[in-house]
VEXLUMTOR-349278 format. One line per field, with one value per residue: x, y, z of N, C-alpha, C in turn; residue in one letter. Coordinates in steps of 0.1 Angstrom, whole numbers. Layout:
// residues N
n.xx	c(X;...)
n.yy	c(Y;...)
n.zz	c(Z;...)
ca.xx	c(X;...)
ca.yy	c(Y;...)
ca.zz	c(Z;...)
c.xx	c(X;...)
c.yy	c(Y;...)
c.zz	c(Z;...)
resn	c(A;...)
//
This chain:
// residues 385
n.xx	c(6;-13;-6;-15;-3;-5;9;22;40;65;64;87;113;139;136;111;107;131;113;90;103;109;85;78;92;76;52;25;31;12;12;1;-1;-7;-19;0;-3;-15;-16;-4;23;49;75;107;123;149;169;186;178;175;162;127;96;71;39;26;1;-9;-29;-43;-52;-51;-54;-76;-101;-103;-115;-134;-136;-114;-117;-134;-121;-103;-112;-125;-109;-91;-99;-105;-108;-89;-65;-50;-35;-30;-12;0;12;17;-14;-32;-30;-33;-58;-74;-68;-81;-112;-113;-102;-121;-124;-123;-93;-66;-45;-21;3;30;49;75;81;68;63;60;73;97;97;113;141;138;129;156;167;160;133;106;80;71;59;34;24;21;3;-21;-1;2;-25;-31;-19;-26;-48;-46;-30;-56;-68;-53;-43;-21;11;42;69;98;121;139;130;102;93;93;84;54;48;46;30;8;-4;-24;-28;-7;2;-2;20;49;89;105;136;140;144;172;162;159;152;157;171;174;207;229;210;201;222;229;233;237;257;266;291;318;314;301;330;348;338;343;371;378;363;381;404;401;396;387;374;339;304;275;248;223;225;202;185;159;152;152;162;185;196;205;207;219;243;258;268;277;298;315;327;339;360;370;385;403;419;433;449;437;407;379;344;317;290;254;247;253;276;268;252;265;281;261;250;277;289;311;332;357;359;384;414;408;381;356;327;302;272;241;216;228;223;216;235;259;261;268;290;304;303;314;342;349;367;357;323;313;287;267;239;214;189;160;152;148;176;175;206;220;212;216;241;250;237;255;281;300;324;315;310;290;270;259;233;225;226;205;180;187;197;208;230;265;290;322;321;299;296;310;305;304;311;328;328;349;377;377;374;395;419;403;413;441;441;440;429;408;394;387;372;352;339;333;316;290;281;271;258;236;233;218;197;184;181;158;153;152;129;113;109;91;72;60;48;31;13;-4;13)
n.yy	c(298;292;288;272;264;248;243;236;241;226;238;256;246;232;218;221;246;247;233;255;272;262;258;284;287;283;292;320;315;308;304;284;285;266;271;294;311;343;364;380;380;391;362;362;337;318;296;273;283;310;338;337;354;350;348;347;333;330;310;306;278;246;217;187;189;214;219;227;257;262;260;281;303;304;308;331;345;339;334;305;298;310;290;268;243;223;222;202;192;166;156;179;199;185;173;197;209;191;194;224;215;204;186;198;203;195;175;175;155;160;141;131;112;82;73;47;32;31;18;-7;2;21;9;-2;20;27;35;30;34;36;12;12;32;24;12;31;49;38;35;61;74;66;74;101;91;86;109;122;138;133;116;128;118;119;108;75;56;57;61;34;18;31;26;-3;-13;4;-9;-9;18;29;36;63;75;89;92;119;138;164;198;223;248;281;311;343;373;406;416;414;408;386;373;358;365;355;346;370;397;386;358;354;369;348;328;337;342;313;305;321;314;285;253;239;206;200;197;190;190;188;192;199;184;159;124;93;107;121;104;87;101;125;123;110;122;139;131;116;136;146;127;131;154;154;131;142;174;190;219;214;222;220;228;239;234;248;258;253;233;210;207;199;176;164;160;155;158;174;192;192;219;221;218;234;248;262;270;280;293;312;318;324;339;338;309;300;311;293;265;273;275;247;219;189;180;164;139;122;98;86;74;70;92;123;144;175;189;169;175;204;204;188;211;232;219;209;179;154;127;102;80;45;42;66;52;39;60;74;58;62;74;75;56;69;91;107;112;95;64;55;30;35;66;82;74;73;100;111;98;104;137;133;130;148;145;128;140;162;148;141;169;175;155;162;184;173;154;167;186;161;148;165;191;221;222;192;186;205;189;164;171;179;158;150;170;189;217)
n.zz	c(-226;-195;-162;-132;-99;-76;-40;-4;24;12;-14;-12;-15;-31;-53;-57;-69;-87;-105;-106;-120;-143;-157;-158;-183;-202;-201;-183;-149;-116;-83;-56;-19;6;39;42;58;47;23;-8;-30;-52;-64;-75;-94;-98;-116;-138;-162;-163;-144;-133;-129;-106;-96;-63;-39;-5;10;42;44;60;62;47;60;57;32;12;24;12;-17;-24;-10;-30;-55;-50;-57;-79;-113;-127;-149;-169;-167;-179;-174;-144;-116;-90;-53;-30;-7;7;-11;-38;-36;-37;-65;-74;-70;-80;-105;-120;-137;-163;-171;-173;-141;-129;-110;-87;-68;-47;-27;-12;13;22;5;13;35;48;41;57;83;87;97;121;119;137;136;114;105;116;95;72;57;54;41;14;7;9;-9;-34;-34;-42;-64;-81;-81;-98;-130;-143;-134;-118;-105;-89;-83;-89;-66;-57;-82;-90;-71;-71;-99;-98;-75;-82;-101;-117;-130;-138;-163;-161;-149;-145;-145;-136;-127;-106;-113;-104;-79;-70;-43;-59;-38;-31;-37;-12;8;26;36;70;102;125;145;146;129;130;127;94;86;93;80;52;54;54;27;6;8;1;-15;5;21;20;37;46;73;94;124;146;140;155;170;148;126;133;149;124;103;104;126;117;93;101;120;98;83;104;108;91;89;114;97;81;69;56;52;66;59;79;74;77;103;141;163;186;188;178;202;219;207;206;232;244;224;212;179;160;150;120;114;104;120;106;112;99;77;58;33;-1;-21;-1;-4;-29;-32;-14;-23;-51;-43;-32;-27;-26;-27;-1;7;21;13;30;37;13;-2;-20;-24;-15;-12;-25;-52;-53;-54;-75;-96;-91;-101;-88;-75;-63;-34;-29;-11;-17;-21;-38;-61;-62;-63;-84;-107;-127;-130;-133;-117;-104;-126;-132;-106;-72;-56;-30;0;17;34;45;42;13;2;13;-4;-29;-26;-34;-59;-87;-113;-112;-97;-115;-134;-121;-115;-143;-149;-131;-137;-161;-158;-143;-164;-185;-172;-150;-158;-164;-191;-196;-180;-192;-214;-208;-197;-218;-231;-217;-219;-241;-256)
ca.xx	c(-2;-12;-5;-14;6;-9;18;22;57;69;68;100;123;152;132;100;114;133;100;81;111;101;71;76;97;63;40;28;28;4;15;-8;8;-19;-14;14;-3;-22;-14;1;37;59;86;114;129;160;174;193;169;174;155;114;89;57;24;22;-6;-7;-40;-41;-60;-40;-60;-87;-112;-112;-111;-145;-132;-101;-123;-140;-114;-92;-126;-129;-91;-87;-105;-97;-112;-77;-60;-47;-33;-27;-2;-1;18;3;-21;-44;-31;-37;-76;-79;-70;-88;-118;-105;-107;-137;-121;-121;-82;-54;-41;-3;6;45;49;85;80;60;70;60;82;109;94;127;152;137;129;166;178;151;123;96;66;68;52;20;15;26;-12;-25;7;-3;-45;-35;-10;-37;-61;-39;-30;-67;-72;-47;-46;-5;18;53;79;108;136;140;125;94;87;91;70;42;45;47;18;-6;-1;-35;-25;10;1;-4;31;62;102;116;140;138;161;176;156;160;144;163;165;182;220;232;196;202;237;223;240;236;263;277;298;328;311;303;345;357;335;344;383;379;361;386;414;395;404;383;360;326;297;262;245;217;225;195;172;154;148;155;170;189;206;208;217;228;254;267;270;285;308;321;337;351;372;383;392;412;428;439;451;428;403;362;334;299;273;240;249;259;286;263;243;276;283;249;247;291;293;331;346;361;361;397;412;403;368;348;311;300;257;232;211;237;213;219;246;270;259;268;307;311;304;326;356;351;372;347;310;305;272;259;228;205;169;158;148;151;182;180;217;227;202;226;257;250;234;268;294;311;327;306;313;283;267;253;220;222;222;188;176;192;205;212;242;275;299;335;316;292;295;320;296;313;311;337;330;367;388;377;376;411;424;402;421;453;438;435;426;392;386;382;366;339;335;325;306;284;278;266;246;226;217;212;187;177;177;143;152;146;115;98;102;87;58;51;48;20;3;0;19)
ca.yy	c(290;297;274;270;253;243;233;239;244;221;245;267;235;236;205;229;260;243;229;269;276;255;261;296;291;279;304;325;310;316;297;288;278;264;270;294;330;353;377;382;388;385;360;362;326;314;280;271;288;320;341;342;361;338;353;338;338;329;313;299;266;236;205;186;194;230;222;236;271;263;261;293;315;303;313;343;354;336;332;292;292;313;280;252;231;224;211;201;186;155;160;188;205;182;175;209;207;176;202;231;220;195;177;206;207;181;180;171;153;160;131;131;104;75;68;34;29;31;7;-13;13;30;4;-3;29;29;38;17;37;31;-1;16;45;13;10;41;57;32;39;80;78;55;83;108;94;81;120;129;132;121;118;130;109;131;100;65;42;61;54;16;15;34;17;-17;-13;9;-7;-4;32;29;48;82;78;91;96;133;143;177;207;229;264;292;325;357;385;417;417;417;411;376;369;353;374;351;345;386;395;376;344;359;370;337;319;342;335;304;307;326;304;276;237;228;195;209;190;196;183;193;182;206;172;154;114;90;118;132;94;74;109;142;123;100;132;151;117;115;151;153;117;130;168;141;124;155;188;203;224;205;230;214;236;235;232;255;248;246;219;200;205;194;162;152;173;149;155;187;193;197;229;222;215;247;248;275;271;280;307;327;328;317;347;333;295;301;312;280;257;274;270;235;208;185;182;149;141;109;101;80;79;68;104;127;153;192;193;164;184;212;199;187;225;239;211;204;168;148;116;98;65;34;49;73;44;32;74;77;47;70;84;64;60;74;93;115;109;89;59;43;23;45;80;85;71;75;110;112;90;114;147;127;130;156;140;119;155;172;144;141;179;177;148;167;190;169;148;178;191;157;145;171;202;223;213;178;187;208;181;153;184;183;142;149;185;198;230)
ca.zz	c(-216;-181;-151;-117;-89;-59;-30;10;27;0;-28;-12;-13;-43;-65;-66;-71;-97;-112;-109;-130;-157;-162;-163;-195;-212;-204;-169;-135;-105;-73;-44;-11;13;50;47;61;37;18;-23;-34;-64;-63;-87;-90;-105;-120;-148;-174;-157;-134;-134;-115;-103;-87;-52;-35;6;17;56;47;65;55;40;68;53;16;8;25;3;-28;-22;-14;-40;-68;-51;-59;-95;-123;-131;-163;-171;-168;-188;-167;-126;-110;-73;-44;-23;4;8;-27;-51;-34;-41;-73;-84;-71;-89;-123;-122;-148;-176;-172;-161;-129;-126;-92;-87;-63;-46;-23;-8;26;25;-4;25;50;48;45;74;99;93;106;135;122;134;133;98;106;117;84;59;49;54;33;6;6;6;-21;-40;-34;-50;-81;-85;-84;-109;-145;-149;-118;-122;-96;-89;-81;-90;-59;-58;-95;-93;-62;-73;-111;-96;-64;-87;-116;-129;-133;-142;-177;-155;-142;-152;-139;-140;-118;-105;-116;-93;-78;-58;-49;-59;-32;-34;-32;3;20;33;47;85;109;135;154;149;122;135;122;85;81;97;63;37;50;46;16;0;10;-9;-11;13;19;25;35;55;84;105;141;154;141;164;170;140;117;139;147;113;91;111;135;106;85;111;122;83;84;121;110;77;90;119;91;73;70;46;59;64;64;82;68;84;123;149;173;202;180;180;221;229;201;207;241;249;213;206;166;153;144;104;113;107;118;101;107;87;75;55;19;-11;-21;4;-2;-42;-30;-3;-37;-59;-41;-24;-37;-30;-13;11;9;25;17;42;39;3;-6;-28;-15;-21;-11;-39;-65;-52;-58;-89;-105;-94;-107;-77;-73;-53;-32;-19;-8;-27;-20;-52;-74;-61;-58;-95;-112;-146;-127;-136;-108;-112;-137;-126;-88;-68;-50;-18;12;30;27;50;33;-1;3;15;-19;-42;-24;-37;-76;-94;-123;-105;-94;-126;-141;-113;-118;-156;-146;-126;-149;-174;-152;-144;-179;-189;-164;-137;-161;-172;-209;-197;-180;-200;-228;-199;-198;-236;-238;-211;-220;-251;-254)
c.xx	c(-1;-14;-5;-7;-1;2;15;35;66;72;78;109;126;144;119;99;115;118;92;94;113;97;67;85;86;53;40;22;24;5;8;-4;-5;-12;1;9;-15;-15;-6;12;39;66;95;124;140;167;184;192;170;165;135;105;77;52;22;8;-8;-22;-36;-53;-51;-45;-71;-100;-121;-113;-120;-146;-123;-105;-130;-138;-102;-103;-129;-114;-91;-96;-99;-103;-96;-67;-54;-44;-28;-20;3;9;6;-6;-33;-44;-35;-55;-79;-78;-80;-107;-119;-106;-116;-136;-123;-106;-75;-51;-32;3;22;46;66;87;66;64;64;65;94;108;108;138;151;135;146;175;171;139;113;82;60;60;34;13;17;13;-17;-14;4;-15;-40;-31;-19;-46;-57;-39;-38;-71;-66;-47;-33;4;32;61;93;129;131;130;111;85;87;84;56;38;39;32;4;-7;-14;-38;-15;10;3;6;43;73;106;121;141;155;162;169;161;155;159;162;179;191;219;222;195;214;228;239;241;245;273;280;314;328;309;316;348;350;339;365;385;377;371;401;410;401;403;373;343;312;284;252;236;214;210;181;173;152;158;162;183;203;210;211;223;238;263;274;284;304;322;330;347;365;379;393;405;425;435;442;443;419;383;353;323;292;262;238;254;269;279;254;253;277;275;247;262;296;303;335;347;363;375;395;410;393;359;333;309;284;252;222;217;231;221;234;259;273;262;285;312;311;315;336;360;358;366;335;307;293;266;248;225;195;172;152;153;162;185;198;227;225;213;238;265;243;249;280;303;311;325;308;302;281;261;239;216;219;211;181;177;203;207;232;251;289;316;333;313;292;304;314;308;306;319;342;346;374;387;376;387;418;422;414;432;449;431;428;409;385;377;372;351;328;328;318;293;274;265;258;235;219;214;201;179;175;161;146;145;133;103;99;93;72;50;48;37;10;4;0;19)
c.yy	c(296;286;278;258;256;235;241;248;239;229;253;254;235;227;217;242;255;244;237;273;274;256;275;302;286;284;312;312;316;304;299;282;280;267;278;313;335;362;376;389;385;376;358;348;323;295;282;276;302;324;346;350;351;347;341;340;326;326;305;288;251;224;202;187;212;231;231;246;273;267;279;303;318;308;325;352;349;331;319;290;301;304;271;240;231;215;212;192;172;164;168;196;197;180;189;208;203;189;214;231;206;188;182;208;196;188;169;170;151;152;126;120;97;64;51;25;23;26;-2;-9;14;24;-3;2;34;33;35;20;40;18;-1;22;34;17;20;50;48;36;54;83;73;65;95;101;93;96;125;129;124;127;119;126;113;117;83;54;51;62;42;12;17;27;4;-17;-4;8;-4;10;38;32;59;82;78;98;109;137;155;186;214;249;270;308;338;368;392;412;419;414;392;370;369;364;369;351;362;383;389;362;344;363;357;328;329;338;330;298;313;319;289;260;234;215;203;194;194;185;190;184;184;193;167;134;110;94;122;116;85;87;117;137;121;106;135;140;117;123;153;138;124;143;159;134;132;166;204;206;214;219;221;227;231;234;245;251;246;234;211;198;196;179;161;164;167;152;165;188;199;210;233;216;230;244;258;282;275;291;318;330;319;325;340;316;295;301;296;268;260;274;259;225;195;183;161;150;123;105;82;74;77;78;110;139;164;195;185;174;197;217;201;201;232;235;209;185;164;132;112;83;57;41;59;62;36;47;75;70;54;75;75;68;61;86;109;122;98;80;51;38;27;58;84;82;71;85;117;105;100;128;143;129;139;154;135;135;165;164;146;156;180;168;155;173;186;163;157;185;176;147;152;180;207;222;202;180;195;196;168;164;178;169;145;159;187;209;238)
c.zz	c(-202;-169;-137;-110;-76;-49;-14;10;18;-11;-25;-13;-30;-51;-69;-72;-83;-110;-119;-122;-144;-163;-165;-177;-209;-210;-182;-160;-126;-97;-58;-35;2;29;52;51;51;34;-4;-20;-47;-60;-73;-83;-97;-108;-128;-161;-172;-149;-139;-126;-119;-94;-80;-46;-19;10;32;57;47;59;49;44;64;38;9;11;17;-13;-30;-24;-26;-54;-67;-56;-77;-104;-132;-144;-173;-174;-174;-183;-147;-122;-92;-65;-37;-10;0;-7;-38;-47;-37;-56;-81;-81;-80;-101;-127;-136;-167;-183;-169;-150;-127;-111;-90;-68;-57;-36;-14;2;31;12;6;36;49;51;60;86;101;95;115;137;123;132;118;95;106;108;73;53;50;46;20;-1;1;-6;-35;-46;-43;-62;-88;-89;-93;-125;-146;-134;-122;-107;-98;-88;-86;-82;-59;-71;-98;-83;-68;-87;-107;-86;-70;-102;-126;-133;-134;-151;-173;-150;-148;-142;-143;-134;-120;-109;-102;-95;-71;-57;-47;-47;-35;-33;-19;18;29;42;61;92;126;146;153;131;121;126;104;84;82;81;56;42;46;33;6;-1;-1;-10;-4;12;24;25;47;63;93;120;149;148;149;162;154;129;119;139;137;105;95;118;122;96;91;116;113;86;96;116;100;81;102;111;84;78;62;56;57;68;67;84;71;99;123;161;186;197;184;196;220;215;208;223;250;237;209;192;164;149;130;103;115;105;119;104;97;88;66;42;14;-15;-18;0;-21;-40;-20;-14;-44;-55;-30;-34;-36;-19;-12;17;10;21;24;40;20;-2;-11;-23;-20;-25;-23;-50;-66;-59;-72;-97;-102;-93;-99;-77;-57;-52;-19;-16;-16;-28;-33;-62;-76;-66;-79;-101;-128;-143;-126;-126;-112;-124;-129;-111;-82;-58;-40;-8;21;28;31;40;20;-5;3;3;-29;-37;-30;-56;-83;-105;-123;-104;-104;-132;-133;-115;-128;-159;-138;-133;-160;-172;-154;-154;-186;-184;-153;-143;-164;-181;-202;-190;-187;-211;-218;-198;-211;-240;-230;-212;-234;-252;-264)
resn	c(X;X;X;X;X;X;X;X;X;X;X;X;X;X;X;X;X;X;X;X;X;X;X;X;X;X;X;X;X;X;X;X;X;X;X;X;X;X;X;X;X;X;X;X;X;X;X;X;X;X;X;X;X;X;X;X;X;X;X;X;X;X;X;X;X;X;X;X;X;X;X;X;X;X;X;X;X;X;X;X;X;X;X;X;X;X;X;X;X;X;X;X;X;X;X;X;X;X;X;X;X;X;X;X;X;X;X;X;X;X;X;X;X;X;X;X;X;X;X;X;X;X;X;X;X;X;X;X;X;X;X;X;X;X;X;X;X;X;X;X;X;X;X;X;X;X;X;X;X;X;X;X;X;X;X;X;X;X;X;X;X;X;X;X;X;X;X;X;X;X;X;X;X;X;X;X;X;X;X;X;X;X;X;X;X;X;X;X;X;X;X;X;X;X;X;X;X;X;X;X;X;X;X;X;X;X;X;X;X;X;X;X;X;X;X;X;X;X;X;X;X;X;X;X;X;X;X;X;X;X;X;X;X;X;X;X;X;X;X;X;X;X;X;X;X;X;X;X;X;X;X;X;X;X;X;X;X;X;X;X;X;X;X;X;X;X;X;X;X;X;X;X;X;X;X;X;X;X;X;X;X;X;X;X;X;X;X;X;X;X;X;X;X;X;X;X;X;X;X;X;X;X;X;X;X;X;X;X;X;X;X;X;X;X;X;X;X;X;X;X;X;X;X;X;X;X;X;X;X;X;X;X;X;X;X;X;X;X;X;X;X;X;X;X;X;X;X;X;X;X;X;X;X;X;X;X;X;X;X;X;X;X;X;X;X;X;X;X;X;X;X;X;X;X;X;X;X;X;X;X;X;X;X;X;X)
//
């Protein structure tokens, strides 16, 4: 079979990666990324299934003001009667779509969230202009799945919203959480080099030393983000590296992030902010020898960095929030659910036993709910293959 994917900026992010990875264990994939430049590459992707190559193709149409330039140039490059089936992102990709194959083909709306799912959540971690898109994130999302043939809902609260508020089209909707992606590049061609090579030895030390807490945080967010997830993140790790002696990596910041967000609280000397940019390569070794990843989550959304976690079996201790996000996942089990990431972090360090088990919890979670096995069979109940 042959499959097109219609996404934006969205399609580089670890759930759709994952996803192209999928679908390229069921026949070829051709990936069209609206608004990201021009031009055609290869990209060779990798998951759990192993590594694929996907035909990208780069057009620079941003919204649905240009869709009928979108249509055009996308006819003049592919031959959609090649096709079987399409599968799109919200917004401007799936309208293209629903265009696209004029109802000769399905068109698969991978549907990761519906920000007025989280009007609650979010006005009570500040975010009030959620008050204003409520109805207008309702009507768009409405508009979408009205355009799709079957809508695939990547987490938990985003499938009982959209079940429950569109239900006269709660047949076209189904739960599959996403596997985990990433794109291949040569050996050696990504290590960030940012702060010198200074900064690259001081992580692979630590890396190599091993048994540390590891956990990620982007301080360099702005507004609401920045105060209800990136301090609280960042907060978590400076008390526990405080309360201990083991060593805390915060991955994702730079230390002038830190100054300018905590510019009175010096980070202990077993607080290493390592930033970000270093590739996957390097970001494959800081997993395998963490003893466990502290991951908060916030925001009723779906999180690359859990999705992460869980593809490379690391023991993970997060917030109640997972068991709304992914109520399959059994706490003590799979994942270690608290109300005080400090100190419950500090107790697990104390148990080797919790440790291991968390770890082949992980594991197991992941092939048996986030892997591409489980989605291609969530594919084959909705396409015939």
């Amino acid at each position: 079979m042959k499959f097109l994917y219609i996404g934006s900026n969205d399609l580089f992010s670890r759930h759709e990666l994952g996803f192209l990875a999928t679908l390229s264990m069921l026949g070829s994939v051709t990936a069209i990324q609206l608004g990201g430049g021009a031009g055609v590459e290869k990209l060779k992707i990798g998951s759990d299934n192993g590594t694929w190559d996907v035909s990208l193709y780069r057009i620079p149409c941003r919204s649905v003001l240009h869709m009928a330039n979108c249509v055009n140039i996308v006819r003049g490059l592919l031959n959609l009667e090649d096709y079987d089936v399409v599968f799109a992102t919200p917004r401007a990709p799936v309208l293209l779509a629903k265009y696209l194959a004029r109802g000769k083909r399905p068109v698969l709306l991978r549907l990761w969230s519906i920000r007025a799912a989280k009007l609650v959540n979010n006005l009570l971690l500040g975010g009030y202009e959620d008050l204003l898109i409520f109805l207008p994130s309702l009507l768009a999302n409405f508009f979408y799945i009205l355009h799709s043939t079957y809508i695939m809902t990547l987490d938990n609260v985003t499938y009982t919203f959209a079940s429950k508020m569109y239900y006269v089209l709660a047949n076209r909707i189904i739960k599959v959480y996403p596997p985990y992606g990433y794109v291949v590049h040569p050996p050696h061609r990504h290590i960030a080099r940012e702060d010198g090579m200074t900064r690259v030895s001081k992580l692979l030390e630590i890396i190599d030393r091993g048994g540390y807490i590891l956990g990620f945080t982007v301080l360099s967010k702005k507004g609401v983000y920045l105060k209800a997830e990136a301090k609280i993140q960042a907060e978590a790790l400076y008390l526990i590296a405080k309360k201990t002696n083991t060593d805390v990596v915060l991955a994702g910041s730079t230390l002038e992030d830190w100054k300018r967000v905590f510019p009175h609280i010096k980070p202990p000397k077993n607080l290493h902010i390592v930033g970000r940019g270093f590739g996957d390569e390097l970001l494959v070794k800081l997993y395998q020898k963490a003893e466990i990843i502290v991951l908060p989550i916030t925001f009723l959304s779906i999180s690359n960095r859990f999705l992460e976690a869980l593809f490379y079996g690391r023991p993970i201790i997060t917030t109640s929030y997972a068991k709304y996000l992914h109520p399959e996942l059994i706490h003590e089990r799979h994942i270690y659910i608290t109300d005080n990431v400090v100190k419950d972090t500090i107790r697990l360090l104390k148990s080797g036993h919790m440790l291991k088990t968390l770890e082949q919890g992980a594991r197991e979670a992941y092939a048996r709910f986030f892997s591409t096995k489980r989605n291609i069979e969530a594919i084959k109940r909705l396409v015939v293959i």
